[in-house]
C-alpha positions in Angstrom: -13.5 5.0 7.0 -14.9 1.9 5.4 -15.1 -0.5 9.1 -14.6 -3.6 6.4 -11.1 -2.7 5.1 -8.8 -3.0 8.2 -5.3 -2.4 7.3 -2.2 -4.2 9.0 1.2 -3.1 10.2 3.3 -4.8 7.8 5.0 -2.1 5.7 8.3 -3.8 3.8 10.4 -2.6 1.0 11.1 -4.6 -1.7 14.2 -3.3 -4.0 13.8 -4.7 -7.2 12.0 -2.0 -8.4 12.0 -0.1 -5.5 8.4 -0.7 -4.2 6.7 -0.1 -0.5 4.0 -2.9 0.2 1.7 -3.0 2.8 -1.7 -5.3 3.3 -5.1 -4.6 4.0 -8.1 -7.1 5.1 -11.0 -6.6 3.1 -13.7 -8.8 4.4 -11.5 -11.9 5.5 -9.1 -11.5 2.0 -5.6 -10.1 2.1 -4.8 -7.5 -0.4 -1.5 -6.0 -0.9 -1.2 -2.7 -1.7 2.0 -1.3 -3.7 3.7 1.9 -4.2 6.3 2.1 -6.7 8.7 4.4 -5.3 12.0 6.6 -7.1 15.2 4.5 -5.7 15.9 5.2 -2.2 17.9 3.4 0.9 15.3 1.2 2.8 15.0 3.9 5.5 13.9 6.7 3.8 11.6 4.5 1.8 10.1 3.5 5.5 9.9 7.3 7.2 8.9 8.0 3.6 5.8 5.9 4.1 5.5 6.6 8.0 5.0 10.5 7.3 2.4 9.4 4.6 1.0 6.7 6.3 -2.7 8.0 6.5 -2.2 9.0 2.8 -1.3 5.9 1.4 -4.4 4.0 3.5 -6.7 6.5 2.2 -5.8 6.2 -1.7 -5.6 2.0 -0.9 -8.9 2.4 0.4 -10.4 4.0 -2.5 -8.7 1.2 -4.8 -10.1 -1.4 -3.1 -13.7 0.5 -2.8 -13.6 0.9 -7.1 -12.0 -2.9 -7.1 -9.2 -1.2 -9.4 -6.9 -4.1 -8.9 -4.0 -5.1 -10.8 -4.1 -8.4 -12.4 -2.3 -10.3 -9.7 -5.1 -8.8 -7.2 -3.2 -5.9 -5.3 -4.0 -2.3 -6.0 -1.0 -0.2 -7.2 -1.0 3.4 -5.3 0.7 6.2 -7.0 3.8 7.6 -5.5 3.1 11.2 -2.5 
């Protein structure tokens, strides 16, 4: 694991579309990291990510480590 990329405990859900977000320190800057998800309740869209949690970081960190980010400077992860 990459000790420069720390990544916080911040998951939300945002409905409109249905997206998970989470943030990640990459040498003193914030990214935020997005997964579009299929519509769900807010729950399931959280134990969603809980259960994929190491998953998600993993992919974010590979983003980050290509600098594939989108033009507003998060990385977009696919849906697990």
């Amino acid at each position: 694991m990459n000790q420069s990329i720390l990544f916080n405990d911040d998951v939300s859900v945002e409905s409109q579309p249905s997206t998970l977000c989470f943030s990640a320190m990459v040498n003193g800057m914030m990214v935020q990291c997005r997964i579009e998800t299929p519509p769900m309740g807010k729950e399931e869209a959280l134990a969603h990510f809980k259960a994929k949690q190491f998953d998600y970081e993993m992919l974010a960190e590979q983003l980050i480590e290509d600098e594939d980010f989108q033009s507003d400077g998060s990385v977009l992860l696919s849906f697990l």
